[in-house]
N, C-alpha and C positions, 0 to 999 in steps of 0.2 A: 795410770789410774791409781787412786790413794785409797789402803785397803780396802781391794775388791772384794766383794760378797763370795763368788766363786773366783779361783784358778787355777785353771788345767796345761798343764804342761808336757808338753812331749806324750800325750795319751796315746797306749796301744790297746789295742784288743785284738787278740787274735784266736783264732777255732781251729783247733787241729790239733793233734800230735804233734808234740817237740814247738809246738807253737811259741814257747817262753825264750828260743834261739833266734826268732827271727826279726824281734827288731835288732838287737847289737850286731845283728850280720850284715855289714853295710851289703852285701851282693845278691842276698834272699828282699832286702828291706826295698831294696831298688825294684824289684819285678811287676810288674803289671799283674792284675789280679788274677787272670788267666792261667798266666805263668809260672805265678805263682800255688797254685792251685794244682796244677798239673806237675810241678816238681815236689813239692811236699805234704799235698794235698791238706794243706792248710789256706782260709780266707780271713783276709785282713780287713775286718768288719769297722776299725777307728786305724787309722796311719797317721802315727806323728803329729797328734793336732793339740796345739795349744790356743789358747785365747780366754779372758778373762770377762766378767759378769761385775758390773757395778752394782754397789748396794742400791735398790729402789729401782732397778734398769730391769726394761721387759726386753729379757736376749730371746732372740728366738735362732731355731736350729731350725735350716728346709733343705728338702732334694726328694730326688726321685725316689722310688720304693729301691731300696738295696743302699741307699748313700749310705748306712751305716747312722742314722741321726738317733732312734728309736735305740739304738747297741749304747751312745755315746748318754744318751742321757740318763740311761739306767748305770752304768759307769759310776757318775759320780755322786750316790747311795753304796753301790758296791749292790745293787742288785744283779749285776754281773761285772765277775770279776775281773779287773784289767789286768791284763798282762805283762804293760809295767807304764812306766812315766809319773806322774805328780795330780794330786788332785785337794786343793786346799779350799777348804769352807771357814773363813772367817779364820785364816792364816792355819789352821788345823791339816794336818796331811788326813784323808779319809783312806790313804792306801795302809797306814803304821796303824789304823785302829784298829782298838782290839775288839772283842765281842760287846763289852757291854757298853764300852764310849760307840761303837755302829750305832746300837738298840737306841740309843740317847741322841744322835745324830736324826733317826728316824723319826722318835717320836715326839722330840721338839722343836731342833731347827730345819729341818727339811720334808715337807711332805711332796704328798705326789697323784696326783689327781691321772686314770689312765683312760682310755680310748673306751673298755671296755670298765662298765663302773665297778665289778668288785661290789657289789650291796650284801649286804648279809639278808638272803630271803625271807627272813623267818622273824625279822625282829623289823617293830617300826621306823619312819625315818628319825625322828627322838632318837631311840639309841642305835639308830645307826651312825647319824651327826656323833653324838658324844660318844662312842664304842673305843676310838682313839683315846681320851682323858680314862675309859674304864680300863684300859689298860695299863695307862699311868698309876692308877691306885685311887684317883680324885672319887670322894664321895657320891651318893648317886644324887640328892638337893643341886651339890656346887656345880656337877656335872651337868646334869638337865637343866640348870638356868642358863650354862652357857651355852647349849646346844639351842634353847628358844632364841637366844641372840643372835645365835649366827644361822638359824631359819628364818626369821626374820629378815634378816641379812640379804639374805638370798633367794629372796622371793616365796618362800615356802609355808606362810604364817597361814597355821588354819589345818594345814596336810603333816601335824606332828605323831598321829596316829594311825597313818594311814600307811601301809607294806609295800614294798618297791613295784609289786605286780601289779598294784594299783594305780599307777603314776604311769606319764608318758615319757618317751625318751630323755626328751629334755628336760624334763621335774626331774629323774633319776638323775641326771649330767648333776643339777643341780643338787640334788642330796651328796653327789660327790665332793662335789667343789665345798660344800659348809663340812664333809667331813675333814676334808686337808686342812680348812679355815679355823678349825674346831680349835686346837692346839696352837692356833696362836704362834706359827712357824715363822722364822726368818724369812725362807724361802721357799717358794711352791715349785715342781717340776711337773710341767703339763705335755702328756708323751699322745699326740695327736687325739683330743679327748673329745673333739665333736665332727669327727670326720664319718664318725654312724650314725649325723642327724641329719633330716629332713633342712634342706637350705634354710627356709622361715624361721627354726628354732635354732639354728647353728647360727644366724646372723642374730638373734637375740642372746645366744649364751656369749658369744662375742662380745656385745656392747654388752654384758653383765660384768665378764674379765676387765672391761675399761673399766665400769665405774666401781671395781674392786678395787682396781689397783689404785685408781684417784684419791677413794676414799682409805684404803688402808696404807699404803706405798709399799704391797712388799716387795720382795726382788722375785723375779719370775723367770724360770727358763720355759718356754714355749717348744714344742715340737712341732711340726706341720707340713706336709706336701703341696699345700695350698698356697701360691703367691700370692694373691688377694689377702687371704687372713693374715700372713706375715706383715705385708704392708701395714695391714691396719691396726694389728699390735703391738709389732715389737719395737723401740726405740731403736736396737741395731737388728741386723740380720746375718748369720753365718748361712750360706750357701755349700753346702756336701756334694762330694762326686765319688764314687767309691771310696768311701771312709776317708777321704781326704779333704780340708777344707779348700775352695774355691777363690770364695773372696768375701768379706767381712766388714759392713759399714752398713749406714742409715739408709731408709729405702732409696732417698732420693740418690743416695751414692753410688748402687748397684744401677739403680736406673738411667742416669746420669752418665757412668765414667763406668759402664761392666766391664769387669778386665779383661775376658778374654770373650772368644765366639759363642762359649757353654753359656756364659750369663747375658749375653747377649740374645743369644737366641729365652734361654728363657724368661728377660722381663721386656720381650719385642711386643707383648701383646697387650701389657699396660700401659691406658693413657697414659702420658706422658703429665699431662697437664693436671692430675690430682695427685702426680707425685712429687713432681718437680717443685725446686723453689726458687723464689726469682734471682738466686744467686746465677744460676743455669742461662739466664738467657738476657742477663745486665749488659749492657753496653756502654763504653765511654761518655760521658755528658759532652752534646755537644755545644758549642760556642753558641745557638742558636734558642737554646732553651732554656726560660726564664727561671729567675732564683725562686723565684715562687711558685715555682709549679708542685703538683701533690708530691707527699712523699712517703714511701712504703716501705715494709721493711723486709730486708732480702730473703727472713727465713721464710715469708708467709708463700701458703702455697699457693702456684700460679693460678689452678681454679678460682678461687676467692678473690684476686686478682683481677679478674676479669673488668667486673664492674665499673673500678674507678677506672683504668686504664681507656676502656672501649666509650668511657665519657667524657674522656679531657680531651681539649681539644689541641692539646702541645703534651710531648714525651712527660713519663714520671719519675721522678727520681726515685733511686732506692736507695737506704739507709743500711749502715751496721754500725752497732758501735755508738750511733751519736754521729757517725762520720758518712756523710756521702759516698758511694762507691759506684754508681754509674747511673741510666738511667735504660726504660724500656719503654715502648711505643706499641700500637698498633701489631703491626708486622710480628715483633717477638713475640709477642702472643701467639697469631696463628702461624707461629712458624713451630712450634709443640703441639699442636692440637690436632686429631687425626682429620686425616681430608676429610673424612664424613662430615665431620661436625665443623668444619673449614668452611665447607662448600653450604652447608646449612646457613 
């Protein structure tokens, strides 16, 4: 990957006494959490994890409550301190910075939108959006015109004077989100930020994040417990198991090709057929089917799929490249699709 937005290397975080010993101890660094817990009574919240964030790329981080994901992305701000490994933003180590290259780190290329919004009660959503640029020193004119652009932005035109206790959940989600946006950041870090909404507005702040990142492209790290919302945002996905990573690729990858039983068992419960693409269920051309039959292309996903497939009357080819690579029928269709919807 050619200079990545984020890259984290070797990340520790660990909690406890004498905690700074136990990664270079290869026979403490080996123990099971457990074990480790009960001999030094220290928890290894991030274990050895590296992996890198492409510029304009929605990474998202998921696992269970305790993987350690919420430790790891507060990490790379240094709103908690790692305990050692590398963490470069835009080739910069954020672990060698010093107090005011942090503050500057904070307040222009990386912000951070959290679970719980953080509003200032007392001041409108106006200067709550621009409170960030009043920090910076930005005049209060230059201020409040950008803060109308990025309420507007975000749905909020009309509610500039109105106090957080006056807003519902998701208008407050949403004063959050224009305040991260506010400053004009590289990179936003979203640490599970609609997991305290009502499903109806959580799947709208949802597609609000798509048509953010569409229209703005920034780089975005995601946090989330949710497979469903992973799927549906992130370009790749890192999968956590006690602060360790699992396995790391595009949804259809996890879903596809899960490395082990853990990830297996966890994406056994999504269709298959709105994740998959037809690389997944391509087969050999065979001798029997015509040069002209339809032709599709491998990354599209097999839902959408459906249509022309279950209307030709002979296999369809599938394309990458420019280049034919096999063809799919009938059968490969519902041989992804849950019996229910099989048997429908």
């Amino acid at each position: 990957m050619n200079n990545p937005a984020i890259s984290v290397r070797s990340l520790w975080k660990v909690f406890g006494p004498g905690g700074e010993k136990i990664p270079g101890n290869r026979e403490l660094s080996a123990l099971g959490s457990a074990e480790l817990l009960e001999r030094t009574k220290c928890v290894a919240a991030v274990r050895n994890l590296s992996f890198d964030v492409a510029k304009g790329e929605v990474f998202v981080v998921m696992g269970l409550s305790g993987s350690g994901k919420s430790t790891l992305i507060r990490c790379l701000t240094r709103l908690i301190e790692p305990t050692s490994g590398q963490v470069l933003v835009d080739g910069n180590d954020v672990l060698k910075a010093g107090v005011a290259e942090l503050r500057e780190l904070r307040r222009r290329k990386v912000s951070m939108v959290f679970q719980h919004f953080g509003l200032l009660p007392h001041r409108t959503v106006l200067d709550n959006v621009s409170y960030g640029l009043q920090i910076r020193g930005t005049g209060r004119n230059e201020r409040h015109a950008k803060a109308r652009e990025i309420i507007e932005l975000v749905g909020l035109k009309g509610y500039e004077q109105h106090y957080p206790d006056q807003l519902s959940g998701g208008m407050q989600q949403r004063v959050g989100l224009g305040r991260a946006l506010a400053g004009d950041p590289d990179t936003i870090l979203f640490d599970e930020p609609f997991s305290a909404l009502d499903p109806l507005i959580r799947r709208d702040m949802q597609a609000e994040v798509i048509r953010l990142h569409k229209d703005m492209g920034k780089t975005m790290v995601f946090v989330t417990h949710d497979l469903s919302e992973a799927l549906k945002l992130g370009d790749r996905i890192l999968i956590m198991r006690n602060g360790e990573p699992v396995q790391c690729g595009t949804g259809d990858d996890l879903v596809g090709s899960p490395a082990d039983k853990y990830i297996e068992d966890f994406v056994s419960e999504v269709p298959r057929a709105d994740v998959l693409t037809l690389k997944w269920i391509t087969r050999p051309v065979a001798d029997s089917t015509p040069g002209d039959a339809a032709v599709l292309n491998s990354r599209m996903i097999i839902r959408d799929a459906i249509p022309a497939v279950m209307h030709s009357s002979c296999p369809v080819l599938v394309e990458e490249g420019g280049r034919i690579t096999g063809q799919i029928d009938r059968d490969s269709i519902l041989s992804v699709l849950q019996p229910a919807e099989a048997a429908a």
